[in-house]
ROLUMLO-908099 format. One record per residue (C-alpha): residue number from 1; x negated, y, z. Coordinates in steps of 0.2 Angstrom, whole numbers, plus 5000, padded with zeros to 4 digits. Layout:
<pts>
<seq = NUM, px = X, py = Y, pz = Z> $
...
</pts>
This chain:
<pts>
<seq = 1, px = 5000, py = 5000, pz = 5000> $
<seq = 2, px = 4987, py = 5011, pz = 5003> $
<seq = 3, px = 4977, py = 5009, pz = 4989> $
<seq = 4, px = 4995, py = 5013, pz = 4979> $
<seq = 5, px = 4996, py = 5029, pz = 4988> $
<seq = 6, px = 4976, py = 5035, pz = 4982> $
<seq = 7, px = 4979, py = 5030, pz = 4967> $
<seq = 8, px = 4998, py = 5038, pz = 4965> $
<seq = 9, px = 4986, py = 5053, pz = 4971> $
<seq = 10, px = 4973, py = 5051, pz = 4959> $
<seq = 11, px = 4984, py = 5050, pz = 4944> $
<seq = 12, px = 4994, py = 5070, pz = 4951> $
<seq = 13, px = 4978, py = 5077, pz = 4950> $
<seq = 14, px = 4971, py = 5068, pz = 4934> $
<seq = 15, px = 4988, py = 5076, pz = 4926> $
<seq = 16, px = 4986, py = 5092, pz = 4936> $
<seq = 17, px = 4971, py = 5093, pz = 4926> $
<seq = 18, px = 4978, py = 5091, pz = 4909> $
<seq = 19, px = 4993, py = 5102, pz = 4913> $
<seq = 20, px = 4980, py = 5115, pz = 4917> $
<seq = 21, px = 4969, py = 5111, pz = 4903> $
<seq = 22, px = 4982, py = 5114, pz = 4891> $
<seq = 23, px = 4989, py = 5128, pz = 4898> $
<seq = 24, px = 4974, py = 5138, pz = 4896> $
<seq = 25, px = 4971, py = 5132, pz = 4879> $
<seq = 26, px = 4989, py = 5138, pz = 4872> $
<seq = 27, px = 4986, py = 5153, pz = 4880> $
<seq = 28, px = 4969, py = 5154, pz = 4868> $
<seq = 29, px = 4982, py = 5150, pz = 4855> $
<seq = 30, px = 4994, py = 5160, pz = 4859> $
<seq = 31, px = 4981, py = 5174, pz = 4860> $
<seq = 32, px = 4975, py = 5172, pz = 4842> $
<seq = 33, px = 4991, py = 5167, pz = 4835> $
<seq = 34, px = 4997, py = 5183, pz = 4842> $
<seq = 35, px = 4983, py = 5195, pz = 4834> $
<seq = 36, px = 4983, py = 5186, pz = 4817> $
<seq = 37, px = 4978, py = 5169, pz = 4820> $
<seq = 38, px = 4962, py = 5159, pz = 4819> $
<seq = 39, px = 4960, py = 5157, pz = 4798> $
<seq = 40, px = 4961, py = 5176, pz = 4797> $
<seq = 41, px = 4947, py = 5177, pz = 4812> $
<seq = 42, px = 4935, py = 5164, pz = 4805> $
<seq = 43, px = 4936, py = 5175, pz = 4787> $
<seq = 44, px = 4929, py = 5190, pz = 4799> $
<seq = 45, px = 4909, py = 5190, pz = 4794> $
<seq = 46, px = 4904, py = 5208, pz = 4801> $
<seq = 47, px = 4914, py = 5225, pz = 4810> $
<seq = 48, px = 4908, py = 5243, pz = 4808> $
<seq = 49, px = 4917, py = 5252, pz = 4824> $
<seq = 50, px = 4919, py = 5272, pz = 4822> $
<seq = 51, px = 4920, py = 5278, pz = 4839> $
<seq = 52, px = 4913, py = 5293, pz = 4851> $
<seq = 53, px = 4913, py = 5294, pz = 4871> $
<seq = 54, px = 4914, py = 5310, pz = 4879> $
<seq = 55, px = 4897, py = 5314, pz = 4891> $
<seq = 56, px = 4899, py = 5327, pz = 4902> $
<seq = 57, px = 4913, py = 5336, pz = 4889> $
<seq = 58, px = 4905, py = 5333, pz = 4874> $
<seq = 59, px = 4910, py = 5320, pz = 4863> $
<seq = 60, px = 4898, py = 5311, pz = 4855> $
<seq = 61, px = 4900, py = 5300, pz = 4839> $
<seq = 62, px = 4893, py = 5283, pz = 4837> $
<seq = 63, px = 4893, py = 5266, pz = 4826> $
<seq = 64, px = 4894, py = 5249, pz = 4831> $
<seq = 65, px = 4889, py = 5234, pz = 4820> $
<seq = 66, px = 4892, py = 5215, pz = 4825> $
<seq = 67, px = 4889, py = 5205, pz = 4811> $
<seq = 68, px = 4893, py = 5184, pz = 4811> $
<seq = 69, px = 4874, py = 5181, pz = 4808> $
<seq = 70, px = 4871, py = 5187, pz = 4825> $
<seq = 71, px = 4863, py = 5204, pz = 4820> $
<seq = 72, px = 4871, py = 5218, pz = 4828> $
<seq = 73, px = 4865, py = 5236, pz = 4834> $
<seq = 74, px = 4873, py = 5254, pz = 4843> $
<seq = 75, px = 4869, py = 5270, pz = 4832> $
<seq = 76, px = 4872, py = 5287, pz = 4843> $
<seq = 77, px = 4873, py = 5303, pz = 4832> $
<seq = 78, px = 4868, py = 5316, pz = 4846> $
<seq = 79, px = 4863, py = 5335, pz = 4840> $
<seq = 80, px = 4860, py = 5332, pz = 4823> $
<seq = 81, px = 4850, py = 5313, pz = 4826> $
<seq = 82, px = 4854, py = 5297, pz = 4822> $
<seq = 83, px = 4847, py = 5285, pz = 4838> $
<seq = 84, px = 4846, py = 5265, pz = 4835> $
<seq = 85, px = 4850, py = 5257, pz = 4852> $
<seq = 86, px = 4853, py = 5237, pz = 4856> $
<seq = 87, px = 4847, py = 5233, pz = 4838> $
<seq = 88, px = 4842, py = 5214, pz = 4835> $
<seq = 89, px = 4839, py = 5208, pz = 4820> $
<seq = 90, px = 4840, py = 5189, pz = 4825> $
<seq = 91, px = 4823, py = 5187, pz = 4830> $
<seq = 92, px = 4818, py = 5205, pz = 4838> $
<seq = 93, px = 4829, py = 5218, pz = 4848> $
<seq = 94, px = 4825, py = 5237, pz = 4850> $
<seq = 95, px = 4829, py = 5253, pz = 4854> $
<seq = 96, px = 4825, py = 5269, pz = 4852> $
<seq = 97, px = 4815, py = 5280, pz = 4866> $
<seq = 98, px = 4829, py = 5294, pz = 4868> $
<seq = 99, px = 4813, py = 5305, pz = 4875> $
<seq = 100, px = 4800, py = 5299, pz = 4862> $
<seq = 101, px = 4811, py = 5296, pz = 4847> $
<seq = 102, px = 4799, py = 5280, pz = 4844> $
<seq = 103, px = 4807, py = 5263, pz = 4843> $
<seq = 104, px = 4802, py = 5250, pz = 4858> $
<seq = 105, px = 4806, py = 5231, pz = 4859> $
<seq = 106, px = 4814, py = 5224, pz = 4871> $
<seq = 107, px = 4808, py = 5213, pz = 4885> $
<seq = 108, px = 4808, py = 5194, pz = 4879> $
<seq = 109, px = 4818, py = 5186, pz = 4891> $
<seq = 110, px = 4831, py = 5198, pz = 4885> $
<seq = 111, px = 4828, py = 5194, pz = 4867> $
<seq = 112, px = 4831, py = 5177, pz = 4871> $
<seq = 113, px = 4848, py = 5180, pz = 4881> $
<seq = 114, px = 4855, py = 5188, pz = 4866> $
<seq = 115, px = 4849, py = 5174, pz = 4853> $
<seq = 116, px = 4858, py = 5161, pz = 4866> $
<seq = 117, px = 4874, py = 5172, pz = 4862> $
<seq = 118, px = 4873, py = 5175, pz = 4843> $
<seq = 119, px = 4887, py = 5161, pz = 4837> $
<seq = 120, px = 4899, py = 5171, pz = 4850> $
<seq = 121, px = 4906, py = 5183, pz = 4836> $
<seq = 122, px = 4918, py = 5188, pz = 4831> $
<seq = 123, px = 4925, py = 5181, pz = 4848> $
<seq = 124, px = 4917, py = 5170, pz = 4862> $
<seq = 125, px = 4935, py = 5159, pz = 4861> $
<seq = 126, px = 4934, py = 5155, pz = 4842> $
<seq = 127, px = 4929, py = 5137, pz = 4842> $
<seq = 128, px = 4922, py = 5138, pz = 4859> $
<seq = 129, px = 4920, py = 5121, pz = 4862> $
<seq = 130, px = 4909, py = 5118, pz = 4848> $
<seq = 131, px = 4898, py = 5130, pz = 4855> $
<seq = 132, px = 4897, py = 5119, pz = 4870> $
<seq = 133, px = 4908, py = 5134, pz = 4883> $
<seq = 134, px = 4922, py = 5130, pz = 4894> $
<seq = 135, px = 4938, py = 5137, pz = 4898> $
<seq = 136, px = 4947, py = 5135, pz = 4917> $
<seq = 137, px = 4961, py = 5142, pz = 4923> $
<seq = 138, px = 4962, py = 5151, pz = 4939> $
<seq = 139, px = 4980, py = 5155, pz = 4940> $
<seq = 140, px = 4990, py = 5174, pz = 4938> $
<seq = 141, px = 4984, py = 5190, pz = 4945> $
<seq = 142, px = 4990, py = 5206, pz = 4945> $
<seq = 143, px = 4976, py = 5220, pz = 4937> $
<seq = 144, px = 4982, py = 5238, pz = 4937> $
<seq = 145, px = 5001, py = 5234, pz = 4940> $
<seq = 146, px = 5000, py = 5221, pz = 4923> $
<seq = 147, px = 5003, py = 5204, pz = 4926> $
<seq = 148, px = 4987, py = 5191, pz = 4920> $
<seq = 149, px = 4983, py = 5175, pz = 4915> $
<seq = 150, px = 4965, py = 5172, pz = 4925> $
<seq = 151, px = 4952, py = 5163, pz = 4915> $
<seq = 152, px = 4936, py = 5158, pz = 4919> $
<seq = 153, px = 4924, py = 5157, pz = 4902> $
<seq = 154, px = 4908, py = 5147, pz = 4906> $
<seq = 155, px = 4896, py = 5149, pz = 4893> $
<seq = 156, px = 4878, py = 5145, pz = 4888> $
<seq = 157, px = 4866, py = 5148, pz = 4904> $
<seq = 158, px = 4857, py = 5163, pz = 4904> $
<seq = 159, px = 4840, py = 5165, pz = 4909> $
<seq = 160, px = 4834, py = 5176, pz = 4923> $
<seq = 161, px = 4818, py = 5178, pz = 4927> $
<seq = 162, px = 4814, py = 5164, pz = 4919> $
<seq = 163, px = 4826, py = 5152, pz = 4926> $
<seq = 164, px = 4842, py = 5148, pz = 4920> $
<seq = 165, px = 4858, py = 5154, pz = 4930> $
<seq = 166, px = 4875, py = 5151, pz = 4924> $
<seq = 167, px = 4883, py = 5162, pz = 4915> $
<seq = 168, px = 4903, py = 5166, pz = 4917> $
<seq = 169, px = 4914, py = 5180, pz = 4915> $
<seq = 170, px = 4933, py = 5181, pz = 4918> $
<seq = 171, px = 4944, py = 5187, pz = 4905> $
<seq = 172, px = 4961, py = 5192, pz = 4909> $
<seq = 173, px = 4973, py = 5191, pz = 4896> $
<seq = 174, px = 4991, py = 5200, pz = 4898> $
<seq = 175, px = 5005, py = 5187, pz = 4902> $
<seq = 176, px = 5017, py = 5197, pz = 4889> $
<seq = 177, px = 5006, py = 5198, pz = 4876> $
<seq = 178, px = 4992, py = 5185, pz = 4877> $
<seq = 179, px = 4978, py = 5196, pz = 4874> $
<seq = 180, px = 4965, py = 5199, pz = 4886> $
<seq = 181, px = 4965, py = 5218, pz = 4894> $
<seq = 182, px = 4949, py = 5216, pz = 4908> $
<seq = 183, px = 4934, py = 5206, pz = 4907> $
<seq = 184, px = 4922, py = 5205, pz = 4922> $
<seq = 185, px = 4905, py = 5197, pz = 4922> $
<seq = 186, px = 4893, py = 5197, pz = 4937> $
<seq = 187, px = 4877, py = 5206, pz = 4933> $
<seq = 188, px = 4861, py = 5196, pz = 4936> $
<seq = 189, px = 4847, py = 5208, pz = 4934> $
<seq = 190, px = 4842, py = 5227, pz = 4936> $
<seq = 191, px = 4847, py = 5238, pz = 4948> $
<seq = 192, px = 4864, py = 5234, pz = 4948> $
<seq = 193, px = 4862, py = 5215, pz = 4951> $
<seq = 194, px = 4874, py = 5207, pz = 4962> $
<seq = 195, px = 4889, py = 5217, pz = 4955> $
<seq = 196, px = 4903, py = 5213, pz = 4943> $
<seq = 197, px = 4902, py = 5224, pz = 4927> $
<seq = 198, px = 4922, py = 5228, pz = 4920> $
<seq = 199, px = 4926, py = 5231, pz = 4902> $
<seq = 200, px = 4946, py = 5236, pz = 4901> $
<seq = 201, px = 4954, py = 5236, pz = 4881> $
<seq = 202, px = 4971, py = 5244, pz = 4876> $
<seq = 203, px = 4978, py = 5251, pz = 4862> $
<seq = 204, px = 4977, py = 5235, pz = 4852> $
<seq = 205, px = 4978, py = 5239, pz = 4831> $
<seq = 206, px = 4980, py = 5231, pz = 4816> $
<seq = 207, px = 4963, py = 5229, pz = 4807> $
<seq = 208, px = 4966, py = 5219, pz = 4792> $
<seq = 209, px = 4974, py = 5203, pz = 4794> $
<seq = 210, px = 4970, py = 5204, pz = 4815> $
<seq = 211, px = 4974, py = 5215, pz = 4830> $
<seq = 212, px = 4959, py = 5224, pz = 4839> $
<seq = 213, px = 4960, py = 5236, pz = 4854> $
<seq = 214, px = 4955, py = 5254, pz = 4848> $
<seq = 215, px = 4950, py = 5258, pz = 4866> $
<seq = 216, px = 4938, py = 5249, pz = 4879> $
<seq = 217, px = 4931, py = 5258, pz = 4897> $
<seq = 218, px = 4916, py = 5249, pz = 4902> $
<seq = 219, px = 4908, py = 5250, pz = 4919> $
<seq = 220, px = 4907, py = 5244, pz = 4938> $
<seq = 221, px = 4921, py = 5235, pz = 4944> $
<seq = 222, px = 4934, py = 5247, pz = 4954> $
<seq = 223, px = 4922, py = 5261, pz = 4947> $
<seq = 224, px = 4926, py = 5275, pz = 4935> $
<seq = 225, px = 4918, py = 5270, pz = 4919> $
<seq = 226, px = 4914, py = 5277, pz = 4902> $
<seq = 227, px = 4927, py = 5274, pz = 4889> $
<seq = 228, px = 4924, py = 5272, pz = 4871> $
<seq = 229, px = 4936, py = 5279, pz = 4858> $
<seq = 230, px = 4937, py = 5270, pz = 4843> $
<seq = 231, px = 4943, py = 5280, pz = 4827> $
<seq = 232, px = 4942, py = 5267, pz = 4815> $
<seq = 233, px = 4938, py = 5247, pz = 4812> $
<seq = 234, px = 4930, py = 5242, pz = 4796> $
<seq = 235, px = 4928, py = 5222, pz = 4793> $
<seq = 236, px = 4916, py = 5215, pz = 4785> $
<seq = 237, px = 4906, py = 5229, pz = 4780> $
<seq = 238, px = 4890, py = 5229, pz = 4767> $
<seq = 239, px = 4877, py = 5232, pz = 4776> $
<seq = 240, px = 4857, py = 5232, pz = 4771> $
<seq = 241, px = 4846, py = 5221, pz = 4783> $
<seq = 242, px = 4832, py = 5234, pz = 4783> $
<seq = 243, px = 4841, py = 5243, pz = 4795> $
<seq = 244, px = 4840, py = 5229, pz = 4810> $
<seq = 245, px = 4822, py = 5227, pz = 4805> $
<seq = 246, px = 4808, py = 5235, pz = 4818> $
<seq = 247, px = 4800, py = 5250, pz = 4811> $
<seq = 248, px = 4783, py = 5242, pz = 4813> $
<seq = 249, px = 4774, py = 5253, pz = 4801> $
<seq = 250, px = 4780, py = 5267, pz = 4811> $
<seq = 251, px = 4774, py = 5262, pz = 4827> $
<seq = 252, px = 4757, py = 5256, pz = 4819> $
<seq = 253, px = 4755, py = 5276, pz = 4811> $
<seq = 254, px = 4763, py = 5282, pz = 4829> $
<seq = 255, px = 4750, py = 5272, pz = 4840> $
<seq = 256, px = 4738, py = 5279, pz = 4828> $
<seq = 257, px = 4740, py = 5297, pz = 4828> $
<seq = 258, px = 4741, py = 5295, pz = 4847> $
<seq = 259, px = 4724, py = 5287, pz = 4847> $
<seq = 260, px = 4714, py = 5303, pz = 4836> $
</pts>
């Protein structure tokens, strides 16, 4: 009798699982099926995003270019200049010095955290399993008066300080809709380390065949943070390689001119 009872027991929470399983799966479903479905994403190869933030009352235009084959970078118009920043060209990332105006790379271990996450475009669910990421669900909860769908996104470690440390972050997707509004991620390095970072996105528009949100606020959780604007959503852009590439003779004839 009692090894009927354990295993009536074990068979609740072997279907618990599933029911749980498949509930945060159809909510992925219902997600993309709501903002175009999945064909029309997987034709997305590249985005162009024509946005500006405002700093400290003036606003400030800015690019930003994800493209499938994991190249992406930031480029910030600011008094007349036009300043790379977060550039990676699949191999390389850099920015430019805003106090300089000469392009540095980035640290290596970064580097290589950004190559772990290149097949996450043009979203981290898109075939997620496939790139080897898991979904939980953690149940409802309420974010600024909206009720959500909690889940927990577990994707390919990340390394810090040169050892790897799981890498989650929990995306909140609106009960009515089915499309995620706040994303929270603990930060592992830097001065910040330990907290949780928060990106909230709204205003959701038709680009094309999908639905993207034309407005995301980034910072600390339960933080102010900077919110970004986006004017305009161009997919799958032509865009020259050259300009993710290193200006390595630049920095040569730099280091140079230094040296005399």
């Amino acid at each position: 009798m009692k090894t009927l009872k354990l295993l009536f027991v074990a068979l609740i929470v072997s279907f618990s699982t599933q029911i749980n399983a498949q509930t945060a799966d159809e909510i992925i479903a219902n997600y993309f099926e709501n903002t175009g479905g999945v064909e029309a994403w997987q034709k997305i190869e590249g985005m162009k995003m024509s946005a500006k933030v405002n700093q400290g009352g003036m606003e400030i235009p800015l690019e930003i270019i994800q493209l499938k084959n994991g190249k992406q970078m930031t480029v910030i118009n600011f008094q007349g200049k036009e300043i790379k920043q977060g550039v990676f060209n699949g191999e390389v990332l850099w920015s430019t010095n805003f106090m300089t105006q000469k392009a540095e790379k980035g640290d290596q271990e970064t580097t290589d955290n950004m190559k772990r996450q290149m097949h996450e475009f043009p979203d981290p669910f898109l075939n997620y399993k496939d790139n080897g990421y898991t979904v939980e669900l953690l149940g409802k909860e309420e974010i600024d008066g909206t009720e959500t769908f909690k889940l927990k996104l577990s994707k390919v470690p990340m390394i810090v300080d040169g050892i790897e440390e799981e890498n989650v972050s929990y995306y909140f997707f609106d009960t009515e809709n089915f499309v995620p509004i706040v994303v929270q991620s603990e930060i592992k390095a830097g001065p910040m380390k330990g907290q949780s970072s928060e990106s909230k996105m709204s205003d959701y528009q038709e680009v094309g065949d999908v639905y993207m949100p034309f407005s995301m606020t980034q910072g600390l959780k339960g933080q102010p943070g900077q919110t970004i604007a986006i004017d305009k959503i161009e997919l799958n852009p032509q865009i020259d390689d050259k300009e993710f590439e290193f200006p390595e003779e630049e920095a040569v004839e730099t280091t140079i001119e230094e040296i005399k």
